[in-house]
ZADO-1210 file (C-alpha; in nm, 4 decimals, padded with zeros to 6 digits):
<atoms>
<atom x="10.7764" y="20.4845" z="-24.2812" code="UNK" pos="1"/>
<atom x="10.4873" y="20.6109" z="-24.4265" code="UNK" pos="2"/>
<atom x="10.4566" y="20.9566" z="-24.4796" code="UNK" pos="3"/>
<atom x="10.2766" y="21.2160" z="-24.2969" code="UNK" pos="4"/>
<atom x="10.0124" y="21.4349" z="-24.5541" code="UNK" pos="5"/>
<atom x="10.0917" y="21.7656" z="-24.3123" code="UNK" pos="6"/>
<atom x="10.0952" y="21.9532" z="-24.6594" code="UNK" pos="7"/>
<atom x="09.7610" y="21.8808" z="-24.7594" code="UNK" pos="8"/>
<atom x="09.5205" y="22.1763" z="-24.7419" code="UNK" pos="9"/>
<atom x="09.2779" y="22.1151" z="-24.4287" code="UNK" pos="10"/>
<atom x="08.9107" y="22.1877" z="-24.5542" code="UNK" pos="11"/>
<atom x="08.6385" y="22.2556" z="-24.2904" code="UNK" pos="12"/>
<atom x="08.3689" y="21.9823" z="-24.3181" code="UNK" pos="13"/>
<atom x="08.1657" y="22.0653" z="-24.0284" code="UNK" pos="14"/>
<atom x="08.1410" y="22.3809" z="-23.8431" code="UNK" pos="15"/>
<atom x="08.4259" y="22.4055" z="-23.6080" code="UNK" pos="16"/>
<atom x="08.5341" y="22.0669" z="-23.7748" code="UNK" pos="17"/>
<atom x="08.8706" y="22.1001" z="-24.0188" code="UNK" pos="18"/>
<atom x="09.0635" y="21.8448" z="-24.1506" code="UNK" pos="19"/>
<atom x="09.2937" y="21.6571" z="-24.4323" code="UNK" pos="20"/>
<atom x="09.0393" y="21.5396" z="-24.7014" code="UNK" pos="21"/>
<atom x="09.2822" y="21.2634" z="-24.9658" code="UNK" pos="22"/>
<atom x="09.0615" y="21.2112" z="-25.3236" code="UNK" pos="23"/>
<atom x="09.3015" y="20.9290" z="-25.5218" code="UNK" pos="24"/>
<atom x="09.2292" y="20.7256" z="-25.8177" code="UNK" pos="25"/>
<atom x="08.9560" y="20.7034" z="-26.0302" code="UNK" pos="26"/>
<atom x="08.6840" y="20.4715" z="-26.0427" code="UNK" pos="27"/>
<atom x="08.3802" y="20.3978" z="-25.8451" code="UNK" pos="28"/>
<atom x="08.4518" y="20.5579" z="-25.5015" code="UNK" pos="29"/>
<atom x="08.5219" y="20.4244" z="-25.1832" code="UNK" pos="30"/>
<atom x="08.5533" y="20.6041" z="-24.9159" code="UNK" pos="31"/>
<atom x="08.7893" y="20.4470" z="-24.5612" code="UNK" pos="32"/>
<atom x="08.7509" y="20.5393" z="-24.2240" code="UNK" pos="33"/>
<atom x="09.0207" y="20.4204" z="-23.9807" code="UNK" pos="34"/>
<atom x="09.0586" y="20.3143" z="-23.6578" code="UNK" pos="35"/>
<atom x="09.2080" y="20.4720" z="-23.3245" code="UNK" pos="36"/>
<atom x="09.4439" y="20.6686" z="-23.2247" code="UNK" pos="37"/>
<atom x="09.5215" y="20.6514" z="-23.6238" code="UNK" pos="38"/>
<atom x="09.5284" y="20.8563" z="-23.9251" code="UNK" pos="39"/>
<atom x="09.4611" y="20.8278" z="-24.2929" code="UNK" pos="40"/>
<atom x="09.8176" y="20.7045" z="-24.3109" code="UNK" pos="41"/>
<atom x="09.6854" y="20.4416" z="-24.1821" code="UNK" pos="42"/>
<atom x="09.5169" y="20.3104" z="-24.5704" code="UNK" pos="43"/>
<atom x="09.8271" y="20.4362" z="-24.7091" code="UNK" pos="44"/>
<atom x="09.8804" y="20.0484" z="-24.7806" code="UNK" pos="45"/>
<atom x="09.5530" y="19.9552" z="-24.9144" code="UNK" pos="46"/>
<atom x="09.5090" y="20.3031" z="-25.0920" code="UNK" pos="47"/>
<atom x="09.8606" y="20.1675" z="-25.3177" code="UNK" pos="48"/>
<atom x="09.6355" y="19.8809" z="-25.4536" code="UNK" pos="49"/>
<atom x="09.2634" y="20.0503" z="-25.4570" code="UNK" pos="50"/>
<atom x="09.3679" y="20.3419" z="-25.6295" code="UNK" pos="51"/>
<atom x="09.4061" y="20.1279" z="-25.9950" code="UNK" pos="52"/>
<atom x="09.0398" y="20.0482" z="-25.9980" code="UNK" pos="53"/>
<atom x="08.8565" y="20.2950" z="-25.7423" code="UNK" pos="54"/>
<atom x="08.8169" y="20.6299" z="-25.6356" code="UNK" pos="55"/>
<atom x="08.9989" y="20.6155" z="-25.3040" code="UNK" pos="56"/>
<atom x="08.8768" y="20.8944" z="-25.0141" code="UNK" pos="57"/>
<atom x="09.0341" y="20.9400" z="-24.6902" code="UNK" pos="58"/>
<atom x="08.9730" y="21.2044" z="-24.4068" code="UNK" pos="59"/>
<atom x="09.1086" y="21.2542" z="-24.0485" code="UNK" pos="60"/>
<atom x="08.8321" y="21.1794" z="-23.8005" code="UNK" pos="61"/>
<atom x="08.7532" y="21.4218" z="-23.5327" code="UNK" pos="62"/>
<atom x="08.9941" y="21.3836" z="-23.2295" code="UNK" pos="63"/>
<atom x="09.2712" y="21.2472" z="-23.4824" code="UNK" pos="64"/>
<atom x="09.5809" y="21.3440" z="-23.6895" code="UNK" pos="65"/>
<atom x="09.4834" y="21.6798" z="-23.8438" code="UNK" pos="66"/>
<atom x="09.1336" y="21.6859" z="-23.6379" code="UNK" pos="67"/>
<atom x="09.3107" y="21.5986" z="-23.3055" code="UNK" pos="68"/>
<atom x="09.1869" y="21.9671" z="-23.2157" code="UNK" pos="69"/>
<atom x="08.8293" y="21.8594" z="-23.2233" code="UNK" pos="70"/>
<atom x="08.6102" y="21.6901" z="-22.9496" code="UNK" pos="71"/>
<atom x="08.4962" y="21.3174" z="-23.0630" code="UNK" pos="72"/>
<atom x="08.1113" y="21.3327" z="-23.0102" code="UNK" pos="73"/>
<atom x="07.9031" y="21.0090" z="-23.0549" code="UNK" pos="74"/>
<atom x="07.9061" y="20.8042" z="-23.3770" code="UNK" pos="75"/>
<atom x="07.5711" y="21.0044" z="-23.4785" code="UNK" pos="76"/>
<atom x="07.8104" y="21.3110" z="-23.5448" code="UNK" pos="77"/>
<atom x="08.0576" y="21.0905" z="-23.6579" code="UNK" pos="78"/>
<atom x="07.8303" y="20.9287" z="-23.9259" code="UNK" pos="79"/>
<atom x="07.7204" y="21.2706" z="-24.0527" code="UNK" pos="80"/>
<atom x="08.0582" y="21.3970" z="-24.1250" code="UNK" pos="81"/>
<atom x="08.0418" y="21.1353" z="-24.3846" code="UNK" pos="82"/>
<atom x="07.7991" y="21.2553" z="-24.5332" code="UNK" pos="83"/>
<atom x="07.9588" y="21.5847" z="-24.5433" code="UNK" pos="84"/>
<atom x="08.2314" y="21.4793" z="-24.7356" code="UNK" pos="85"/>
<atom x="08.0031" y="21.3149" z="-24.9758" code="UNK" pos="86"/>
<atom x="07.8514" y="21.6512" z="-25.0227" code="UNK" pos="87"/>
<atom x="08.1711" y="21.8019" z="-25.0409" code="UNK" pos="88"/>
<atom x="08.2392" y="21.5470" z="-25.3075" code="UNK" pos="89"/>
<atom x="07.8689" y="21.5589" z="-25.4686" code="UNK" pos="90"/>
<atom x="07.8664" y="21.1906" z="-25.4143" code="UNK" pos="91"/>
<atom x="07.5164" y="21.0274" z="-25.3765" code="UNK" pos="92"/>
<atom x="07.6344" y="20.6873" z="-25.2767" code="UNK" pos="93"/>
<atom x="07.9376" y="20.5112" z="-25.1920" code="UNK" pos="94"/>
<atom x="08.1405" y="20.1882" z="-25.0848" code="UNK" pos="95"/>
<atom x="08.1537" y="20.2414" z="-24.7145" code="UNK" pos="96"/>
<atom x="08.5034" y="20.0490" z="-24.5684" code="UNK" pos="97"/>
<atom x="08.5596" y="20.1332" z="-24.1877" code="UNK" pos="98"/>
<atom x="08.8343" y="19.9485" z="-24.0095" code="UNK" pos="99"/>
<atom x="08.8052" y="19.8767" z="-23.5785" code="UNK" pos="100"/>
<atom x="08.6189" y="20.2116" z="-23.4654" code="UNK" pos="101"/>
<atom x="08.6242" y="20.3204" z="-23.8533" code="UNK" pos="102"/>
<atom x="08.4210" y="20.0333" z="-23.8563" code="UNK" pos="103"/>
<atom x="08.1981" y="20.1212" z="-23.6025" code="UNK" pos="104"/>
<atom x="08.1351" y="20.4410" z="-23.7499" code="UNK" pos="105"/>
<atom x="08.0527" y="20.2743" z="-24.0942" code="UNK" pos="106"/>
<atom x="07.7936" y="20.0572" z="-23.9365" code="UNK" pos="107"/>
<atom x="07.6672" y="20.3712" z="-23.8026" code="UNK" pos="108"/>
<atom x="07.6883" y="20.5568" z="-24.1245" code="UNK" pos="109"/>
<atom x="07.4773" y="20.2976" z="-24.3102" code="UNK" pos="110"/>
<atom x="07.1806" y="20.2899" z="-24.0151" code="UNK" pos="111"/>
<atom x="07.1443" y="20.6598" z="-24.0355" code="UNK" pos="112"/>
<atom x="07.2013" y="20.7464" z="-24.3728" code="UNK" pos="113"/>
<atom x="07.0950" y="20.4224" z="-24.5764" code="UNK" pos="114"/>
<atom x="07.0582" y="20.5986" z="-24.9140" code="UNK" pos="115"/>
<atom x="07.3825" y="20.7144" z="-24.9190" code="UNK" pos="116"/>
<atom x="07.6037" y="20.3543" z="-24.9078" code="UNK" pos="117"/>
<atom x="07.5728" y="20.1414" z="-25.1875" code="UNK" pos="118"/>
<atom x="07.8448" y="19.8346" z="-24.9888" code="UNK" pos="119"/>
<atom x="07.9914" y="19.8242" z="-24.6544" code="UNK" pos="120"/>
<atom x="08.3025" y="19.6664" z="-24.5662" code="UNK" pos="121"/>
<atom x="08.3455" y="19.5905" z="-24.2209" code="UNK" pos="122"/>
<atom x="08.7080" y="19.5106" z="-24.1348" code="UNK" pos="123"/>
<atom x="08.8389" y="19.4174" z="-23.7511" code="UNK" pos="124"/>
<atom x="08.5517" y="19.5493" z="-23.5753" code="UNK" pos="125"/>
<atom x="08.2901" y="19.5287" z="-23.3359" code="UNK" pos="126"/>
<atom x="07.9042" y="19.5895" z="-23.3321" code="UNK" pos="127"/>
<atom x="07.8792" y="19.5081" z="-22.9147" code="UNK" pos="128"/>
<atom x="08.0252" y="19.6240" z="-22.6159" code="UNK" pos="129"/>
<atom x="08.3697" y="19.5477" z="-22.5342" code="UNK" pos="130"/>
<atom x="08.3545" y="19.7077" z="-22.1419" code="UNK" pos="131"/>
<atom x="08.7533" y="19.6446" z="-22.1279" code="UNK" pos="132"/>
<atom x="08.8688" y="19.9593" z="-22.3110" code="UNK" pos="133"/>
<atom x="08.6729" y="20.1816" z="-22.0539" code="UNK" pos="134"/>
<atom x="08.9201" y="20.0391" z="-21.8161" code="UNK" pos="135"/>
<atom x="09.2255" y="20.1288" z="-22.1131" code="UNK" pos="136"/>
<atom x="09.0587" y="20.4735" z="-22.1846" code="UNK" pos="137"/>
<atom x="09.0814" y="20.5886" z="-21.8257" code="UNK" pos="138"/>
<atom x="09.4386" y="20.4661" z="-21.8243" code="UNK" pos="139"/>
<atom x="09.5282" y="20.7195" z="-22.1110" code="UNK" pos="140"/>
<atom x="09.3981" y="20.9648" z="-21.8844" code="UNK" pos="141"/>
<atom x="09.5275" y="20.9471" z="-21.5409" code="UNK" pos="142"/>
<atom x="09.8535" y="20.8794" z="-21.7139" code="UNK" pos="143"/>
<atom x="09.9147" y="20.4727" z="-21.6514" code="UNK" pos="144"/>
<atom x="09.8319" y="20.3247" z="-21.9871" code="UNK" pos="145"/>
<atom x="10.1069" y="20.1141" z="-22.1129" code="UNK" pos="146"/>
<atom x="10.1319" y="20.2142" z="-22.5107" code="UNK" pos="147"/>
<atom x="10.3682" y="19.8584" z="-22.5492" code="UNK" pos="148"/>
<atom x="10.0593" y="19.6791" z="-22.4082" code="UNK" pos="149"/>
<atom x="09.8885" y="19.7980" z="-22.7770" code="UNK" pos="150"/>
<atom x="10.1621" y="19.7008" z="-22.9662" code="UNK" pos="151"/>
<atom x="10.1681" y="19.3722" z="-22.8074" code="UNK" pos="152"/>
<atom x="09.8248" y="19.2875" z="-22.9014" code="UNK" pos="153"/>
<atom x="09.9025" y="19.3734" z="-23.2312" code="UNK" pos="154"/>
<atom x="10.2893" y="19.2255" z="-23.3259" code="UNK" pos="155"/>
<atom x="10.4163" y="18.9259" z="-23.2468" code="UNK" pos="156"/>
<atom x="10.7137" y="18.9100" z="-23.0562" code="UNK" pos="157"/>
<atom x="10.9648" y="18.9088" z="-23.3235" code="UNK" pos="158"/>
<atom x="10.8081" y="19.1849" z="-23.4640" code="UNK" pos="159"/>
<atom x="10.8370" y="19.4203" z="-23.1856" code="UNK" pos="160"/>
<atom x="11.1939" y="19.3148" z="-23.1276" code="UNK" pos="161"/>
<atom x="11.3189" y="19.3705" z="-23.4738" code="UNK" pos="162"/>
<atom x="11.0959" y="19.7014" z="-23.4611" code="UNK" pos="163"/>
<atom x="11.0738" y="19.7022" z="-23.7897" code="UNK" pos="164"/>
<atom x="10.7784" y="19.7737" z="-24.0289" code="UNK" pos="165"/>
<atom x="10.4757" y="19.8335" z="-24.0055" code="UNK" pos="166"/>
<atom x="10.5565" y="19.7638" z="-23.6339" code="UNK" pos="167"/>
<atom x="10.8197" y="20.0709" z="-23.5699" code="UNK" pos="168"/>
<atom x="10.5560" y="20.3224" z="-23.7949" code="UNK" pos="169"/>
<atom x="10.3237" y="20.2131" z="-23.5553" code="UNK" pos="170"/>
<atom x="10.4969" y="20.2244" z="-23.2337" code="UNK" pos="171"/>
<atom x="10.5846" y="20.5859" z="-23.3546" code="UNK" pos="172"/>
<atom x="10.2047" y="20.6846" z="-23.3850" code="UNK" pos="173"/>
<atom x="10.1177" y="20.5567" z="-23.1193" code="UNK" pos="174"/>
<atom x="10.3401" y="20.7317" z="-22.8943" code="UNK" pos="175"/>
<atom x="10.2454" y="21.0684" z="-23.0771" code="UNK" pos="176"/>
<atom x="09.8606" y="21.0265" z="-23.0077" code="UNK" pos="177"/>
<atom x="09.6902" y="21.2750" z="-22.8283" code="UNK" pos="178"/>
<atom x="09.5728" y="21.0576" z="-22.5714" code="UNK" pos="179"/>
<atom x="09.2340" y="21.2261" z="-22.4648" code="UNK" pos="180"/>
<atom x="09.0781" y="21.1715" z="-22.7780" code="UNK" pos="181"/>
<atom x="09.2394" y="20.8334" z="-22.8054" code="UNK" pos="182"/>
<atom x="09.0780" y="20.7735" z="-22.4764" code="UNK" pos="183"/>
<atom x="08.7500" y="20.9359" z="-22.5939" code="UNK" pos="184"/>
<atom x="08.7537" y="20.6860" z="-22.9019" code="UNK" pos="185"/>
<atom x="08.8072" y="20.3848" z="-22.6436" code="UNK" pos="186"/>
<atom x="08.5277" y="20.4594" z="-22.4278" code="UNK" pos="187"/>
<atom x="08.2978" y="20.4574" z="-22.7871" code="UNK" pos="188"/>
<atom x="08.3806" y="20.1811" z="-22.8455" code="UNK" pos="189"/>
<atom x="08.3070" y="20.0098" z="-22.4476" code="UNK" pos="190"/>
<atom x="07.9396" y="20.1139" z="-22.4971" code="UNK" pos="191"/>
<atom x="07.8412" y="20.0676" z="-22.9056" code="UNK" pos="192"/>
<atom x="07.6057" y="19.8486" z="-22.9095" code="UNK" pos="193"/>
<atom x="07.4444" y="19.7803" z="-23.2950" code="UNK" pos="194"/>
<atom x="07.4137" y="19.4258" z="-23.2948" code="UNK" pos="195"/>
<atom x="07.0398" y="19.4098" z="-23.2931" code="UNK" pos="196"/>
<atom x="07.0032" y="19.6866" z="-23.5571" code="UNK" pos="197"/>
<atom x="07.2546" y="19.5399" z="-23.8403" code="UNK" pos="198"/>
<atom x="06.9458" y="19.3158" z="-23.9745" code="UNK" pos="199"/>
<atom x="06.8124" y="19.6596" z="-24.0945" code="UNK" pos="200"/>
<atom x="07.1221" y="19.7292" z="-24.3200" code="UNK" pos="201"/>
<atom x="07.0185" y="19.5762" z="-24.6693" code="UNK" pos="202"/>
<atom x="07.3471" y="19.6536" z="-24.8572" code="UNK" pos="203"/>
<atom x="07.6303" y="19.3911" z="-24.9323" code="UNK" pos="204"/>
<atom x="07.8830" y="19.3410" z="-24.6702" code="UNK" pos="205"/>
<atom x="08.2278" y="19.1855" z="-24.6423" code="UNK" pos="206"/>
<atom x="08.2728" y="19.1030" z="-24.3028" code="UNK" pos="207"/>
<atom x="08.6538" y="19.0882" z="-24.2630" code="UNK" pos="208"/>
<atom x="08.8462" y="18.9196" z="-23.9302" code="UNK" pos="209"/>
<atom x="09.1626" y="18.8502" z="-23.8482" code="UNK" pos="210"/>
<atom x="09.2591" y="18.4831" z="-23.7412" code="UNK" pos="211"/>
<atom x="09.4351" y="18.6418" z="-23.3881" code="UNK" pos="212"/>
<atom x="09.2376" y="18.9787" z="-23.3145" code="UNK" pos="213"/>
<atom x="09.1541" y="18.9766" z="-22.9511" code="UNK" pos="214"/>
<atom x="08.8682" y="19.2272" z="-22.9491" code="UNK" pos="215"/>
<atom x="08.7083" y="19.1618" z="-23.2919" code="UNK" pos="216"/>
<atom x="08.7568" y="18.8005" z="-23.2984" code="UNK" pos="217"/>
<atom x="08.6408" y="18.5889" z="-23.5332" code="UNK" pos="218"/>
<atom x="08.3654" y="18.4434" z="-23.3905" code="UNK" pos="219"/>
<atom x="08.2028" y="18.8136" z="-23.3142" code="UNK" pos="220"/>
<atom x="08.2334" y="18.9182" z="-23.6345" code="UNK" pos="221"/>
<atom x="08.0631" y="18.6224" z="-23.7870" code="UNK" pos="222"/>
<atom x="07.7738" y="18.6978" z="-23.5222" code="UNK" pos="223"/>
<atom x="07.8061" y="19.0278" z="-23.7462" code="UNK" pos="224"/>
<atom x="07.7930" y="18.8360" z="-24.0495" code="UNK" pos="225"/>
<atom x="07.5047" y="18.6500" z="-23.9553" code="UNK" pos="226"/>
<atom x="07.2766" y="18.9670" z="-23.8272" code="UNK" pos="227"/>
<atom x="07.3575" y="19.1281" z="-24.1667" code="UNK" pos="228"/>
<atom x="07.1148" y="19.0367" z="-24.4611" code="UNK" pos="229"/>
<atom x="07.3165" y="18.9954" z="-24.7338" code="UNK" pos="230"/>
<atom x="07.7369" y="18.9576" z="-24.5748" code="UNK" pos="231"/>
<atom x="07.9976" y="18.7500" z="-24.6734" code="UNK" pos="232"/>
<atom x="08.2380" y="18.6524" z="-24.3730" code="UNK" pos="233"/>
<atom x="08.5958" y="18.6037" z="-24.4579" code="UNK" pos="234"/>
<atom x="08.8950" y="18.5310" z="-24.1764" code="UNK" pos="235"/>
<atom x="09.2605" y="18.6065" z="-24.2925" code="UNK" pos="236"/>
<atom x="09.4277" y="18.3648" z="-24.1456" code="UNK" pos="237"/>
<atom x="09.7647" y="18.4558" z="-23.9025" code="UNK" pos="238"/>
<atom x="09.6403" y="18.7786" z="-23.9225" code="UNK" pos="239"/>
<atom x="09.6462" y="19.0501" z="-23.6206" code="UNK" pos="240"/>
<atom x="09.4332" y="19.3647" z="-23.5607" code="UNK" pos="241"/>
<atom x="09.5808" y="19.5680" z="-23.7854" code="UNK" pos="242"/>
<atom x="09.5508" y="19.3909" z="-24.0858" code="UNK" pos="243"/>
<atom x="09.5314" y="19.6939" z="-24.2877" code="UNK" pos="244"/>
<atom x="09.8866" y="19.7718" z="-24.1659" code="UNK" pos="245"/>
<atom x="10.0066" y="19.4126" z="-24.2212" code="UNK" pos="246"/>
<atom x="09.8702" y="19.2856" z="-24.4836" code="UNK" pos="247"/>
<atom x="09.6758" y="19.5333" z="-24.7070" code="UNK" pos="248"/>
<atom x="09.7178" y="19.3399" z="-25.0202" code="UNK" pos="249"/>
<atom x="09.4888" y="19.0735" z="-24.8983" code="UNK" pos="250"/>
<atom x="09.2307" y="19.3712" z="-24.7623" code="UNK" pos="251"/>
<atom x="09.2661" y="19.5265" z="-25.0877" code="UNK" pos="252"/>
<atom x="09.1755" y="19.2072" z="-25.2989" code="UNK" pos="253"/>
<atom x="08.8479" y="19.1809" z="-25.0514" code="UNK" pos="254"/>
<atom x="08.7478" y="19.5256" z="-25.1050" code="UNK" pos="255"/>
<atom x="08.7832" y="19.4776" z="-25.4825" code="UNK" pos="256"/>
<atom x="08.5774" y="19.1836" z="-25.5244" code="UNK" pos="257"/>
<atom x="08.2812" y="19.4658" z="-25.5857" code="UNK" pos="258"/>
<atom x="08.4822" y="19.6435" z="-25.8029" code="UNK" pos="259"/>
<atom x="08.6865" y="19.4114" z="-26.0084" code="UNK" pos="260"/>
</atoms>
């Protein structure tokens, strides 16, 4: 199980924004945003292997573990609390690494704010529309959302049935999610839509899929990989979704490629 950082300070970054801000390592920094309904638990894995060559920085979204308080607005807001933090931090540039809506929100980062990313690492994510999760996000509302259904897409079968880890962490979190701003999240990422703007993001990129990820498949991110100037497109093979969950050593040794 990993373990919840409920004793870390939470520092406002926004007005009417508060949340857990994690600073590990030393080294040039990266900084990880992660996906939905998660946490910054959720780079616990990959944090254990950045950490000996890079400044590692993690922060709660809005709408999520410490944050789960505050509204999600649209990725505009989202992409300025990154830049926030990097204030916070008196960062002028960083390694941008976003995973599923994380991932989103980097893409989003590095269109408004291109001064302030010096790589992006896109891992399990989308830059179109995927119209099914407005049908999920409604589902977390009126109450008829199958959590399992998640898990399935995520596990195999053995996996779930053995509930052991990461599956069992995950089924936990899950099941603990506020599910408004999980839903709020979901309906983000129905409508973003960057596809035709990525050809304006100059900085490397390591476009990162999993070989059995049902929303960011493969072939969509290499679409991504192709808008993108100057990406490199890499598929970890038997992977799922959460491959930062499953198999963060092999996300990790990606991610360090810049910072060897």
């Amino acid at each position: 199980m990993i373990e919840s950082p409920e004793s870390h300070e939470l520092l406002e970054v926004a007005p009417g924004y508060r949340t857990v801000l994690l600073d590990d390592g030393d080294g040039p920094p990266v900084v990880l945003l992660h996906g939905t309904p998660f946490d910054v638990r959720a780079w616990q894995p990959v944090v254990n292997t950045l950490v000996d060559s890079c400044r590692a920085i993690r922060f709660d979204l809005r709408g999520h573990g410490a944050a789960a308080d505050t509204p999600v607005p649209d990725y505009g807001r989202l992409a300025d609390d990154v830049v926030a933090v990097l204030n916070r931090l008196d960062l002028p540039d960083v390694h941008v690494i976003g995973h599923s809506w994380g991932g989103q929100i980097a893409q989003q980062v590095a269109l408004d704010h291109p001064q302030r990313v010096n790589r992006l690492s896109l891992i399990c994510t989308r830059a179109s529309p995927f119209p099914a999760f407005a049908a999920a996000a409604r589902g977390l509302r009126d109450g008829t959302a199958d959590v399992e259904a998640s898990l399935a897409r995520w596990f195999a079968p053995d996996e779930l049935a053995a509930d052991a880890e990461p599956a069992a962490t995950v089924r936990a979190w899950l099941h603990a999610a506020d599910r408004s701003r999980w839903a709020d999240a979901l309906d983000m990422i129905a409508t973003f839509d960057a596809l035709a703007q990525l050809p304006r993001i100059a900085v490397p990129t390591d476009v990162v899929a999993a070989e059995h990820d049902g929303v960011a498949a493969p072939e969509h991110m290499d679409r991504i990989a192709d808008a993108l100037p100057d990406a490199s497109f890499r598929v970890i093979a038997s992977a799922r979704h959460l491959a930062p969950l499953q198999r963060p050593d092999e996300v990790a040794r990606t991610v360090l490629g810049a910072h060897p």
